[in-house]
MMTF fields as JSON, N, C-alpha, C and O atoms, coordinates in Angstrom:
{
  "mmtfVersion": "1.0.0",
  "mmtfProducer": "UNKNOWN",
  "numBonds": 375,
  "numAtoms": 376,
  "numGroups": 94,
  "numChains": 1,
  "numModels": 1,
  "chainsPerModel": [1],
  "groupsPerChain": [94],
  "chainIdList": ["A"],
  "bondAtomList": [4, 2, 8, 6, 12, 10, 16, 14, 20, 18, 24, 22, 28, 26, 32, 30, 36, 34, 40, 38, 44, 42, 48, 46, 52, 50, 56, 54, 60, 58, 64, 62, 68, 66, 72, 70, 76, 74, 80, 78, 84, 82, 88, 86, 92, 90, 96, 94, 100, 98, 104, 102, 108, 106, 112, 110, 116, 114, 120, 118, 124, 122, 128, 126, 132, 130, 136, 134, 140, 138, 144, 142, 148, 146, 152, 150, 156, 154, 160, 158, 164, 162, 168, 166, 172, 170, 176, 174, 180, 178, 184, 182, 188, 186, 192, 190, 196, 194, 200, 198, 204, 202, 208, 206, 212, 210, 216, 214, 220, 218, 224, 222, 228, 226, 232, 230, 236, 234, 240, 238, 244, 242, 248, 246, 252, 250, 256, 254, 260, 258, 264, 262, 268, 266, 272, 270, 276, 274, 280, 278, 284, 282, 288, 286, 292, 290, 296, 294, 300, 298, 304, 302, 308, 306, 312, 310, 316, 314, 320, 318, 324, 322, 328, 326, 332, 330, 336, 334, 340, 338, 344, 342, 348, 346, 352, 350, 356, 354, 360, 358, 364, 362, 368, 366, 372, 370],
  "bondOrderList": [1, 1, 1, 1, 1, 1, 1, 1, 1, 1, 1, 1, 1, 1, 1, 1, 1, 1, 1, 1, 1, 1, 1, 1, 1, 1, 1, 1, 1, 1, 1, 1, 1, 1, 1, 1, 1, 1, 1, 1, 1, 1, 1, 1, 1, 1, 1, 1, 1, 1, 1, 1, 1, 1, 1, 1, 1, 1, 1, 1, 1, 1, 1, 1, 1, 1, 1, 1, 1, 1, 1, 1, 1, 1, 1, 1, 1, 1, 1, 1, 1, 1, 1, 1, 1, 1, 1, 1, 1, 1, 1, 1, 1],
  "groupList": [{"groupName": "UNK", "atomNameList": ["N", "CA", "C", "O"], "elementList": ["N", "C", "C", "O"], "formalChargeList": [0, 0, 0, 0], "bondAtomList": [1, 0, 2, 1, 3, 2], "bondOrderList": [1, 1, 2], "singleLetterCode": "X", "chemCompType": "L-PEPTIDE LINKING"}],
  "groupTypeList": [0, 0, 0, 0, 0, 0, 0, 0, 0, 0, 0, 0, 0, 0, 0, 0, 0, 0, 0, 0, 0, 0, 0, 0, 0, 0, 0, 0, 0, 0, 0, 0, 0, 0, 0, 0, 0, 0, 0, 0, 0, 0, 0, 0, 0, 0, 0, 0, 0, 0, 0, 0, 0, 0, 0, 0, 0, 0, 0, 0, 0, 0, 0, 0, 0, 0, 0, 0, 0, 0, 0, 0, 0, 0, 0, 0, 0, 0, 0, 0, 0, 0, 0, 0, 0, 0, 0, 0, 0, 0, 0, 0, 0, 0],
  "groupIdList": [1, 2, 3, 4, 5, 6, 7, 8, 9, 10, 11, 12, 13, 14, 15, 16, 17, 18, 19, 20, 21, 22, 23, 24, 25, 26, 27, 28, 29, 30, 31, 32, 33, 34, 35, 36, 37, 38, 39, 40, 41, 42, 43, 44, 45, 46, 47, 48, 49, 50, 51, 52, 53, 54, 55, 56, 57, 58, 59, 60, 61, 62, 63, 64, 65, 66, 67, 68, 69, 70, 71, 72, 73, 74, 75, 76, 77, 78, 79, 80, 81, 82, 83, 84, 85, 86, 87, 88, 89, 90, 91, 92, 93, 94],
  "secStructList": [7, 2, 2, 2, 2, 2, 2, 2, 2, 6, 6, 2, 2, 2, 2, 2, 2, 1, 7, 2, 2, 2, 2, 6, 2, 2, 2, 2, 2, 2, 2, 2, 2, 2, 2, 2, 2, 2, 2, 2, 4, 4, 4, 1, 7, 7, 7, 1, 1, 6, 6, 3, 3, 3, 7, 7, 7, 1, 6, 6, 3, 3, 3, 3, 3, 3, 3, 7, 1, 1, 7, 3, 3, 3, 3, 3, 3, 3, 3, 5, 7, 6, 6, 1, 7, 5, 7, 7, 7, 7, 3, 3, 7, 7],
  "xCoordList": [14.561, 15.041, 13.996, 14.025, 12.894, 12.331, 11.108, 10.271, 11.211, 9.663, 10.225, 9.469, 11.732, 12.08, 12.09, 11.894, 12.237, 12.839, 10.721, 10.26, 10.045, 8.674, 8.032, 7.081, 8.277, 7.575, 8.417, 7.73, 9.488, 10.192, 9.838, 10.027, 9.315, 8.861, 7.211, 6.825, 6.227, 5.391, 5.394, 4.341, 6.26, 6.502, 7.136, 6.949, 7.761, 8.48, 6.977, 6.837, 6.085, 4.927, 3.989, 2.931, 4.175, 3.366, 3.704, 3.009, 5.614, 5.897, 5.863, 5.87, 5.819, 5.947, 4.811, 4.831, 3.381, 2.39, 1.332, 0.557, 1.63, 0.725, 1.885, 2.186, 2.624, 3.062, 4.303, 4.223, 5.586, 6.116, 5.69, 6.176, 4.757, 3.841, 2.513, 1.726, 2.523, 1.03, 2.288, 2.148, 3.309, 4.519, 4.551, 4.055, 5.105, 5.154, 4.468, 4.734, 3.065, 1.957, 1.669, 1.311, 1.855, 1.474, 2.352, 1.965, 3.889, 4.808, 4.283, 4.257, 3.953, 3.633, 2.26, 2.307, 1.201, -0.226, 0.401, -0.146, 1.564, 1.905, 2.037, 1.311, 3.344, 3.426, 3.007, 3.184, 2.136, 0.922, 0.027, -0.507, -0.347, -1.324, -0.615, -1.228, 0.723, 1.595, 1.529, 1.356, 1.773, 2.049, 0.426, 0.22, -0.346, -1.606, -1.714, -2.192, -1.496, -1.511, -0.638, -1.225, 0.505, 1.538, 0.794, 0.816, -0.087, -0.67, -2.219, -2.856, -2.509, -4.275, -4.455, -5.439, -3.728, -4.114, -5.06, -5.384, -6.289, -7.813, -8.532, -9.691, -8.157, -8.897, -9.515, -10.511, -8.607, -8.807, -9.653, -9.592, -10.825, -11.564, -10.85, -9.63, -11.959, -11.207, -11.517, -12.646, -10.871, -11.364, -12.004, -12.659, -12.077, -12.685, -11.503, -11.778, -10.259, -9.437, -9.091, -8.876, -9.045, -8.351, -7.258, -6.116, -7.753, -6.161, -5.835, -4.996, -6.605, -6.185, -7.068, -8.057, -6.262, -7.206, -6.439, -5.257, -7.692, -7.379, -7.473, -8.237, -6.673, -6.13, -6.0, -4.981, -7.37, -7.066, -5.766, -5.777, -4.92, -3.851, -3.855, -3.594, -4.103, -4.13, -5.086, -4.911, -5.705, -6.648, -7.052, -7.48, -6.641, -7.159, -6.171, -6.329, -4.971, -4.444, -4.81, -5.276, -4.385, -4.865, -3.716, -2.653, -3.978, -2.231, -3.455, -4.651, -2.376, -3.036, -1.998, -0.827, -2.629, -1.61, -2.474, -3.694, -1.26, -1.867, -1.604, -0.39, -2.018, -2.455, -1.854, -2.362, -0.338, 0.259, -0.267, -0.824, 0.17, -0.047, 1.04, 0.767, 2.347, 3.333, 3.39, 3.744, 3.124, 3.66, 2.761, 1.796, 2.694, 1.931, 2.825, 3.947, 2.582, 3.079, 2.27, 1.069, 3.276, 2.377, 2.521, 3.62, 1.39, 1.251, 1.726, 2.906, 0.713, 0.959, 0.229, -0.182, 0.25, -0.399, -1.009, -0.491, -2.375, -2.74, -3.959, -4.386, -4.163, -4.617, -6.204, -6.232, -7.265, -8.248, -8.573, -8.465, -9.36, -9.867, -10.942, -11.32, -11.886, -12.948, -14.044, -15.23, -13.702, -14.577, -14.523, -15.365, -13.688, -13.635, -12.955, -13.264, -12.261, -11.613, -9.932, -9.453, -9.306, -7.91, -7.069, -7.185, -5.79, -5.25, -4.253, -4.428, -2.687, -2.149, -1.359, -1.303, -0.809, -0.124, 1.392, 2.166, 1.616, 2.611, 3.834, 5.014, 3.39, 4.593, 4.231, 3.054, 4.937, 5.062, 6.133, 7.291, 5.726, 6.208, 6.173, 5.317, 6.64, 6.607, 7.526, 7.445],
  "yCoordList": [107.341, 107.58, 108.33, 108.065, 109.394, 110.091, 109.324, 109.695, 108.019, 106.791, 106.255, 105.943, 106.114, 105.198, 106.149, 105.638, 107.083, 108.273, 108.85, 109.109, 108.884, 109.473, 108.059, 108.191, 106.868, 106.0, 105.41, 104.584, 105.644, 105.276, 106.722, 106.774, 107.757, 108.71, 108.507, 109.286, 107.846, 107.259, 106.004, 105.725, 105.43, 104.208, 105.069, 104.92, 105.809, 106.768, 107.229, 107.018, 107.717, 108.547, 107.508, 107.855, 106.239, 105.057, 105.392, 105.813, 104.846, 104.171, 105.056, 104.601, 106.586, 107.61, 107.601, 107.159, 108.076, 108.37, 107.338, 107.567, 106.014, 104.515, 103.969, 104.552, 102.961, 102.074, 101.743, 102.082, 100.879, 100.289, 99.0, 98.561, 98.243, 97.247, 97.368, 96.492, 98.887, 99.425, 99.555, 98.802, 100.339, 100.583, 99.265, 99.192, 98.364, 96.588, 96.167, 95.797, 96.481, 95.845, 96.549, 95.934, 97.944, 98.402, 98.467, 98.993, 97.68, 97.376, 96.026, 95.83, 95.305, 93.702, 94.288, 93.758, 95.165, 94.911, 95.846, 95.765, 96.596, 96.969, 95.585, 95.043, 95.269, 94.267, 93.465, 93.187, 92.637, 91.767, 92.253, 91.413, 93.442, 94.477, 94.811, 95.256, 94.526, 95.135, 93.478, 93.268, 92.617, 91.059, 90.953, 90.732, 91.296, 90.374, 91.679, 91.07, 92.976, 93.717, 93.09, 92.887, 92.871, 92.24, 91.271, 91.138, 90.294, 88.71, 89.291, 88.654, 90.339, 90.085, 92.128, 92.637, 92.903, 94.439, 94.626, 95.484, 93.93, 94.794, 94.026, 93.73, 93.645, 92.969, 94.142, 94.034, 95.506, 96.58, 97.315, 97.476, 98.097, 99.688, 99.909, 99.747, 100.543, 101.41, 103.039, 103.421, 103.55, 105.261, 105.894, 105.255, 107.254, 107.957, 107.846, 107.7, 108.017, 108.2, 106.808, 105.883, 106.669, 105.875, 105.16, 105.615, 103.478, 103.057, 102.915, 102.083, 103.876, 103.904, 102.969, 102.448, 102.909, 101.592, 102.134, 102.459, 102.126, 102.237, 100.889, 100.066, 100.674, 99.453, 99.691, 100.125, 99.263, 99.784, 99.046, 97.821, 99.473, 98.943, 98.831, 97.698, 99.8, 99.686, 100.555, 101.709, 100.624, 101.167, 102.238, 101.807, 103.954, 104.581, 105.022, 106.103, 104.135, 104.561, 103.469, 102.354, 104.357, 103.721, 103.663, 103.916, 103.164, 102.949, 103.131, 102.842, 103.899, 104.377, 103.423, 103.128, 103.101, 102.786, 102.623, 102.619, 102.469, 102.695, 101.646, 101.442, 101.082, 100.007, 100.276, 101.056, 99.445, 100.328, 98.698, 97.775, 98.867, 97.829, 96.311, 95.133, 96.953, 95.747, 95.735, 94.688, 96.691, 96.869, 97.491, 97.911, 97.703, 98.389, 99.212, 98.819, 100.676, 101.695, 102.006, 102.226, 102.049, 102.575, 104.358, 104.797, 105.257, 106.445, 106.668, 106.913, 106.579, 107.449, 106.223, 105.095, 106.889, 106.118, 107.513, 108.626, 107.124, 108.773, 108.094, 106.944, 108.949, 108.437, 109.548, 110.774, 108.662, 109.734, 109.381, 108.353, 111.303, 111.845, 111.42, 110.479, 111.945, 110.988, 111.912, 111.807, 112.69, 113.331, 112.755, 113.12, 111.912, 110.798, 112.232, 112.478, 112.781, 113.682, 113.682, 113.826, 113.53, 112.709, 114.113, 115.187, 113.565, 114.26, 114.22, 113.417, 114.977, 115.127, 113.725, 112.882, 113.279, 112.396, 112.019, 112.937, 110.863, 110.905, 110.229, 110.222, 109.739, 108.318, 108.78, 108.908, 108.942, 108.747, 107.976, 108.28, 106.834, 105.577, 105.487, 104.647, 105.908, 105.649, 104.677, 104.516],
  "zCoordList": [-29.449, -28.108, -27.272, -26.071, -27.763, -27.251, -26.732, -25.909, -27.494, -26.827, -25.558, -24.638, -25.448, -24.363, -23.12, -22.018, -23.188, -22.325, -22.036, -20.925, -23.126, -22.173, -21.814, -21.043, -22.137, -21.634, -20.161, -19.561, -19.643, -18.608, -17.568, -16.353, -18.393, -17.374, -17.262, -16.39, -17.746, -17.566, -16.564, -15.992, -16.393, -15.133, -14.007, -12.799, -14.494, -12.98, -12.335, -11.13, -12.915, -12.192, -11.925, -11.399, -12.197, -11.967, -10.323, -9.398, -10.489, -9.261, -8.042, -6.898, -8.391, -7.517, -6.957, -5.809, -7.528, -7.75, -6.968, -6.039, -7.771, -7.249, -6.568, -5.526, -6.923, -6.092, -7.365, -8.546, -6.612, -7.623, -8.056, -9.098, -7.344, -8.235, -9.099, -9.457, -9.339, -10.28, -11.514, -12.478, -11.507, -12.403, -13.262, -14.386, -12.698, -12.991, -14.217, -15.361, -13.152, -13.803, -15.133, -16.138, -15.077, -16.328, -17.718, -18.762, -17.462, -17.95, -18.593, -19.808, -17.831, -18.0, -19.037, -20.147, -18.88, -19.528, -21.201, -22.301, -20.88, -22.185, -23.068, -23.902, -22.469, -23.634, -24.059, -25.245, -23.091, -23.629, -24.438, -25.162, -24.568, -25.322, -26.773, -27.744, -26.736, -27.968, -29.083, -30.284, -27.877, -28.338, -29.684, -30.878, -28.386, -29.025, -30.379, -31.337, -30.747, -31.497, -32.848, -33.91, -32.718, -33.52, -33.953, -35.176, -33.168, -33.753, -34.499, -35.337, -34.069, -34.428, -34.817, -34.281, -35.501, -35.24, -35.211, -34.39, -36.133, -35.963, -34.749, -35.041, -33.518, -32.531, -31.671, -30.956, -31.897, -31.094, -31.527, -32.746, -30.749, -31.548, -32.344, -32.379, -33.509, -34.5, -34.207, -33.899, -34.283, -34.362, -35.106, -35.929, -35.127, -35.973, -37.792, -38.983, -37.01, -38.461, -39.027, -38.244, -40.062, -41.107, -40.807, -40.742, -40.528, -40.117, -38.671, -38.327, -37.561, -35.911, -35.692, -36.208, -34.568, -33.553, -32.15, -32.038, -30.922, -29.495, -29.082, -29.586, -28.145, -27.325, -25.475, -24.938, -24.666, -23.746, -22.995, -23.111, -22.427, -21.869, -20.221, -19.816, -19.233, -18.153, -16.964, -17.357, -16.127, -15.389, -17.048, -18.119, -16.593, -17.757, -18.733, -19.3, -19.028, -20.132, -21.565, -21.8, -22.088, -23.891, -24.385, -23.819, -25.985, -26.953, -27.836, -27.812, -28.818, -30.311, -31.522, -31.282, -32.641, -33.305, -34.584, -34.747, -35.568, -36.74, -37.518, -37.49, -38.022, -39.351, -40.54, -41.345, -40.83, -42.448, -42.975, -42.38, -44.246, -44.944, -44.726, -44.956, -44.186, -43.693, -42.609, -42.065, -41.954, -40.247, -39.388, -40.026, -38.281, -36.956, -37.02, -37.338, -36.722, -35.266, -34.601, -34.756, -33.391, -32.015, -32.296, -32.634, -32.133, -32.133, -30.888, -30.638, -29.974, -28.614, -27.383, -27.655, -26.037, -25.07, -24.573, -24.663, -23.969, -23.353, -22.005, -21.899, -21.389, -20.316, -20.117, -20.007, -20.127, -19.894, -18.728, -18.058, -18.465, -17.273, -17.022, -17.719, -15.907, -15.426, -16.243, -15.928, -17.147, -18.064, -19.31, -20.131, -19.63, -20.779, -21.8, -22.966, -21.18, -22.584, -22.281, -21.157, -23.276, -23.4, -23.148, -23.738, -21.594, -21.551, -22.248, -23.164, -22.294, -22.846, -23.499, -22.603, -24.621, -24.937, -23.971, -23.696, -23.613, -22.515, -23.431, -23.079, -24.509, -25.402, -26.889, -27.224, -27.475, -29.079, -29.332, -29.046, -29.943, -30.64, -32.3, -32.581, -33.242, -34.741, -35.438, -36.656]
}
């Protein structure tokens, strides 16, 4: 419940913030980004840790997720600054 509730407050600050067609769009580039993850997981960077992979998703947000042996989870989505250092996590997905 706590993924649906920070990722619907992640589209609220889309639509407030940008527009309600930046909101949309970054709804639409999630799930295409989740789709092609489900069909292909290692298509994305891998990270420093074991198993992660970054997935850029929209202008500067990212999706983290991790590589089990049967399944994907999505870690987090986080959005970096124009200093390339990651602000706070906005979504945890497990």
């Amino acid at each position: 419940m706590e993924a649906f509730t920070t990722f619907r407050g992640l589209v609220d600050q889309l639509d407030k913030h940008k527009s309600p067609a930046e909101a949309v769009d970054f709804v639409k580039a999630a799930d295409k980004v989740l789709t092609y993850i489900s069909q292909k997981p290692m298509m994305f960077r891998s990270t420093n840790k074991e198993n992660l992979r970054e997935a850029f998703v929209f202008h500067s947000l990212f999706l983290v997720y991790k590589i089990h042996p049967q399944y994907v989870s999505v870690i987090s989505f986080y959005k970096i600054k124009g200093s390339r250092e990651r602000e706070e996590t906005v979504i945890y997905l497990s």
